[in-house]
C-alpha positions in Angstrom: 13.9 9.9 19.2 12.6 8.5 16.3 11.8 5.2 17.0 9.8 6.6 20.2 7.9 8.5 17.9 7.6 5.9 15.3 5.9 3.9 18.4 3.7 6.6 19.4 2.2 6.6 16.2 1.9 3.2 15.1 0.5 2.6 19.4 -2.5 5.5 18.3 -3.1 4.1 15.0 -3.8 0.5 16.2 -6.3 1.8 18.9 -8.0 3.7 16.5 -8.6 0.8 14.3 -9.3 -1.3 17.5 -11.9 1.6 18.8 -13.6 2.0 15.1 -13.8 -1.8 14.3 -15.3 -1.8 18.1 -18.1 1.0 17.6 -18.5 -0.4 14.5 -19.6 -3.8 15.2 -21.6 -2.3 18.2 -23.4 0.1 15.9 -24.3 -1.9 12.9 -25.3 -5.2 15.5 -28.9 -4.4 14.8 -29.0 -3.5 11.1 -31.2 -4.8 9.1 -29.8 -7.9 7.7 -31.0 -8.4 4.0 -29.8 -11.8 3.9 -26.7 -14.6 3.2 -25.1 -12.1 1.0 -25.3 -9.5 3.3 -21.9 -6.5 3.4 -22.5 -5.8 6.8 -22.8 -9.0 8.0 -19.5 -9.5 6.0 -17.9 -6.5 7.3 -18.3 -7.5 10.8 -16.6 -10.8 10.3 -13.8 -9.4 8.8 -13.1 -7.0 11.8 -13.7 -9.8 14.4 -11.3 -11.5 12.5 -8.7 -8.6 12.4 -9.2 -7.8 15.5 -8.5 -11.4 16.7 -5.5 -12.1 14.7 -4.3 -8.5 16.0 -5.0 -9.3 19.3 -3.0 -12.2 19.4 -0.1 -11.1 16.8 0.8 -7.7 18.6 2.7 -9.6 20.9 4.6 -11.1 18.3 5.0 -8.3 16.5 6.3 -5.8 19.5 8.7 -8.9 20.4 10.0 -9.2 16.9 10.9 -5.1 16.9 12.7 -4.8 20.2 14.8 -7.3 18.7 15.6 -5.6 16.1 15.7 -2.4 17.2 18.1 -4.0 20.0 20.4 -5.5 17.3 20.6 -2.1 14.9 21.1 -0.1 18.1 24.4 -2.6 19.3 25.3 -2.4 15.4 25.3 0.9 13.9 23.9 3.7 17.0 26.6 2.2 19.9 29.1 2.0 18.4 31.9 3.7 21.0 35.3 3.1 19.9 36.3 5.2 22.6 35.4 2.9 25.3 37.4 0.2 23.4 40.8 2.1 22.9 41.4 3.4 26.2 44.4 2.8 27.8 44.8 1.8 31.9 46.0 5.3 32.1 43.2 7.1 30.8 40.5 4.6 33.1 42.7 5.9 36.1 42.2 9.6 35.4 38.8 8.9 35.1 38.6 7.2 38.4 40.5 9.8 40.1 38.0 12.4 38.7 
């Protein structure tokens, strides 16, 4: 339950930066540039950038936990010793149930 949660958040936190760095750039496209040394200008470059390299790394990044996730889940959360010690008696009962 916590990783789903962990997910939720981290899903809503990276549309909100994608949504801001959006109406951002859309609201500040007209500003009055005061020239090469401008912070807005600079701004904006630095969320297209951001929201390019996010664009593309997401992928990456959502691969890279299921992964892990996967392997910490067959390590530590599934681990049934049950299912490993029961005898062709017991998997018989279980059938006949």
């Amino acid at each position: 339950m916590k990783r789903k949660s962990l997910a939720i958040i981290l899903s809503i936190v990276l549309i909100a930066f994608f949504v801001c760095s959006i109406l951002f750039i859309a609201h500040e496209a007209d500003h009055d540039c005061c020239g090469e040394d401008c912070p807005i200008c600079e701004e904006i470059t630095v969320l297209e950038k951001a929201i390019e390299e996010l664009g593309t790394g997401v992928i990456a990044v959502i691969i890279t936990c299921a992964m892990i996730f996967g392997f910490v889940d067959k390590l530590f959360l599934n681990n049934n010793n049950q299912e490993k010690n029961k005898s062709l008696v017991s998997l018989k009962i279980e059938i006949l149930i």
